[in-house]
N, C-alpha and C positions, 0 to 999 in steps of 0.2 A: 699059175697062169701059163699057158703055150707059148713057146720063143716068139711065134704069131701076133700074139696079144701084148708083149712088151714090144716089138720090133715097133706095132700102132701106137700105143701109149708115148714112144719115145717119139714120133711125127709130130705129137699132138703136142705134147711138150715143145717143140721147134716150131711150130705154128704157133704158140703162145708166146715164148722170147721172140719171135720175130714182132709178132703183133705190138707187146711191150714196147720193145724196141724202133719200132715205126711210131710207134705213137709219142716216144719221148721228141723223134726227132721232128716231127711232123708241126709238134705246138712249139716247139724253138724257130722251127722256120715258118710259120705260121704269123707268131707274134714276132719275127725279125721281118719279114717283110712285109709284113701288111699293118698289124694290130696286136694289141692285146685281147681284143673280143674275139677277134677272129682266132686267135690263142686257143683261147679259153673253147671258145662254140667249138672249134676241133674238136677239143679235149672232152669234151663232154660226147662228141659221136665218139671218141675213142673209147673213152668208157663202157659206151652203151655197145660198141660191137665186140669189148672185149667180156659181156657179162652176156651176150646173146653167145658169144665162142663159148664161154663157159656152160652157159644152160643148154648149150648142143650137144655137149659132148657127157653130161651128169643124164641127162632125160635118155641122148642114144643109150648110154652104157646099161640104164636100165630096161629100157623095151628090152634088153635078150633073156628078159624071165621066160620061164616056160607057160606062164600064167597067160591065157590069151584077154583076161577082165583087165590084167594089170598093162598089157601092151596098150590098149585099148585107153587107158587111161594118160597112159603118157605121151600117147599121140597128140592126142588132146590137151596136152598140157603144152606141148612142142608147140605149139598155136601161139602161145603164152610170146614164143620167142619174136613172132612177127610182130605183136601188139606189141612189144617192149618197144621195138624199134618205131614201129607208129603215132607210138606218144609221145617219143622224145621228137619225131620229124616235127610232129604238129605241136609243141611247146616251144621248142626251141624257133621254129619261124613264126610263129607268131610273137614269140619276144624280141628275136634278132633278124629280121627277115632280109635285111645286105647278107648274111650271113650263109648264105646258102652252099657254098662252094665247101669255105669250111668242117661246116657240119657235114652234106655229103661225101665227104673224102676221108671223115673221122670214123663215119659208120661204115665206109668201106673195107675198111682197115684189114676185118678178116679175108675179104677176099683176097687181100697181097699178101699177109700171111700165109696164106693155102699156095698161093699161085710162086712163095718166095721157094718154099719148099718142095712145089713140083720142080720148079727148075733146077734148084739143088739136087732131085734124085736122078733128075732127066740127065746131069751132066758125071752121077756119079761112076765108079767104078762097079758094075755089079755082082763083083767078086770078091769087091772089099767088104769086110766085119763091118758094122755099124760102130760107130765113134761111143766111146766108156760116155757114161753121164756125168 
């Protein structure tokens, strides 16, 4: 692969420990100051946005076939990723419906991952080597 394609792969990996890592602290402070449902209902959006991160970036990596049937199909699968999160909003408030903050702020998740790592690179040195794995 092109130092290009590791330099990305290694984002995507710190976009995932970050994700992880928000989500452990997230249902600790979740279930410390509110609840254990409210716990849990986090944990369960953190779940669901850390398996949408994941199907993002398994579905991206394959659209770059040269196959234009096969782009075409993963597109369409990439749909797949909105429904996931759709059915766990509309499951989860109809079972826990105080719950709303929670669960919204669990599915958030990757956005703060993306956004933890933008500011990481925004504050980096751009001369320095990228950190060993």
């Amino acid at each position: 692969m092109s130092e290009g394609g590791d330099q990305g792969e290694h984002h995507l990996r710190r976009v995932t420990r970050a994700m992880l890592l928000l989500g452990l602290l997230g249902a600790v402070l979740w279930g410390l100051l509110r609840s254990g449902t409210a716990a849990l209902v986090f944990g369960v959006g953190a779940l669901t946005s850390l398996a949408f991160w994941i199907l993002h970036q398994v579905l991206t990596s394959r659209m770059l076939t040269p196959s234009r049937r096969w782009r075409w199909v993963y597109a369409v699968l990439s749909l797949g990723k909105l429904a996931l999160i759709a059915l766990v909003l509309r499951g989860m408030m109809d079972r826990y419906p105080a719950e709303a903050l929670p669960l919204a702020t669990g599915v958030l998740l990757f956005v703060a991952g993306i956004l933890l790592e933008a500011l990481r690179l925004a504050f980096r040195n751009p001369d320095a080597p990228p950190p060993p794995d």
